[in-house]
Structure formats: C-alpha cells, structure tokens
C-alpha positions in Angstrom: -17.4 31.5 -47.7 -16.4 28.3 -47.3 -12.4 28.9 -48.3 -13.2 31.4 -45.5 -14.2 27.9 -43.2 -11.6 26.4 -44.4 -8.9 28.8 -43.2 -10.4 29.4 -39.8 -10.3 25.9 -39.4 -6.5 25.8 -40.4 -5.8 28.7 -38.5 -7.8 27.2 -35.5 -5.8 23.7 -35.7 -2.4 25.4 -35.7 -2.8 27.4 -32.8 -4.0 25.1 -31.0 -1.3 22.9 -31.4 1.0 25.6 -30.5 4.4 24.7 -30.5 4.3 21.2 -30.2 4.9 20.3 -33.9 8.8 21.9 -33.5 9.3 20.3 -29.3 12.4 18.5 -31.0 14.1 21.9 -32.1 14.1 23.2 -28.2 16.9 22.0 -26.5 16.6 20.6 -23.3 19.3 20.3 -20.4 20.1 16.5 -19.3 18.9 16.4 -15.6 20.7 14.4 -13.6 18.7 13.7 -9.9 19.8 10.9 -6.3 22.7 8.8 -5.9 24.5 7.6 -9.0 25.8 4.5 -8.0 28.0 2.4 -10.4 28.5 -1.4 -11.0 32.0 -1.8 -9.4 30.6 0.0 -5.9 27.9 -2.8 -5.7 30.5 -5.4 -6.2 32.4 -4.3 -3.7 29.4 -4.5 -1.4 29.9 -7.9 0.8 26.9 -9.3 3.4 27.8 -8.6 7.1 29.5 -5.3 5.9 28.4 -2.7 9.1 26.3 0.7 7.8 29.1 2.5 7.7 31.3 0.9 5.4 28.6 0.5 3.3 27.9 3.9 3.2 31.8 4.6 2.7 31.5 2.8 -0.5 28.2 3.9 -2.3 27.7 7.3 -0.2 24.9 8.7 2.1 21.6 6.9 0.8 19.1 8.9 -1.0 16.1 7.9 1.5 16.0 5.9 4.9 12.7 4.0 5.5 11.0 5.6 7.9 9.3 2.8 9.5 11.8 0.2 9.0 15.2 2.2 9.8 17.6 -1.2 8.5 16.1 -0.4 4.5 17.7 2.2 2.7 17.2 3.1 -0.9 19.5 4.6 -3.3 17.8 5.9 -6.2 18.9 7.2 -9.2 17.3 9.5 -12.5 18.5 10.7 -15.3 16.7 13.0 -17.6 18.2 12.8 -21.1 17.3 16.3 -22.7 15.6 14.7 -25.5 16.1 11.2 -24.8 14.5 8.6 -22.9 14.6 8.6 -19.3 16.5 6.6 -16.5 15.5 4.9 -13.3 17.9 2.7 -10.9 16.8 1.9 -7.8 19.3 -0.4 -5.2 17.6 -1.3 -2.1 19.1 -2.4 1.4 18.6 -4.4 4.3 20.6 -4.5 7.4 20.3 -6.6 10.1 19.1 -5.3 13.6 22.7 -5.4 14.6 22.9 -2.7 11.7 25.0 -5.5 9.2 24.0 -6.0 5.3 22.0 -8.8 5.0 20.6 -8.4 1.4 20.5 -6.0 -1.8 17.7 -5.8 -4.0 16.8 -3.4 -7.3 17.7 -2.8 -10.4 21.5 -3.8 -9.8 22.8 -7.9 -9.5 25.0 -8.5 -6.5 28.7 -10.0 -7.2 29.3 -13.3 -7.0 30.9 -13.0 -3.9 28.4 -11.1 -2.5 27.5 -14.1 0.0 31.1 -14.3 1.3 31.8 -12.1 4.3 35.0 -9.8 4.8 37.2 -11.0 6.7 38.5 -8.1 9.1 
C-alpha cells in the first residue's frame, strides 16, 4: 500500500506539471511587433526638423498621444522564440509649430542633434 502512495503521488506530480518539464523542445516563432527603428535613422533626426520629415525618415509612428498631439511614440518588441525579449521605446516632442524639439527613450540622440538643418 504504501508503494501504491508512492506511485499515485508520482503519477499525480507529473501530470500536473504537464508539459512544462520539455517547454524548451517546442519551438517557438520569433515575433516581431511596432516600428523597428535603427540607430542611423535617429542620427539623422536634427531639432527643428517639421513632422513630416521626421516621419520620412523613421516612418508613421506607432502611437500619437491623444491628449498631447506634439508626442509621438515609436515603440518596438521583439519576441525571441526561446530567447529573451526586446523593448525600445523612442519618444517625440514637437513644438506647437509642429517642429522636433526633443527625443527621449531608449535611443541617444547624435551629437549633432542640437544643430538645425539648414534648408
């Protein structure tokens, strides 16, 4: 009786845990998700750049505040199948004039960030 305990208890534990043990054999697709926006593009961003040649060089942002229309947000997630997962986020803020006054996030702005283009 009690190998009997014993094996129910196994038994009990192993089915419980379903699958879980073997999670690393199942392969998993890599899940790209928003705006994947590289290094070089924010370099090229420059303050006083107008909306739309902001959006020429990085792309349609992911979201558009909807209180605060000057603040968009790219954002960016990648899903490794087994791996760890990704997160970038580049927030920014245009001027009333709609102009780039600043970038925030997980990216650095260029060195010559703070010098105008000169058109």
């Amino acid at each position: 009786m009690r190998n009997f305990t014993k094996l129910v208890i196994l038994v009990s534990a192993l089915s419980l845990s379903g699958c879980s043990a073997f999670d690393w054999l199942v392969y998993k697709i890599d899940i790209p998700q928003g705006n994947y926006v590289d290094d070089a593009k924010v370099e090229q961003l420059r303050v006083q750049m107008s909306a739309e040649q902001v959006q020429f060089v990085l792309g349609t942002p992911m979201l558009i505040d909807t209180f605060d229309k000057s603040r968009w947000y790219y954002l960016y997630r990648y899903q490794n199948g087994n791996g760890p997962l990704e997160e970038r986020e580049l927030v920014l803020q245009f001027s009333d004039d709609g102009r780039l006054v600043s970038l925030s996030g997980d990216y650095t702005p260029s060195p010559n960030f703070n010098q105008a283009l000169d058109l």
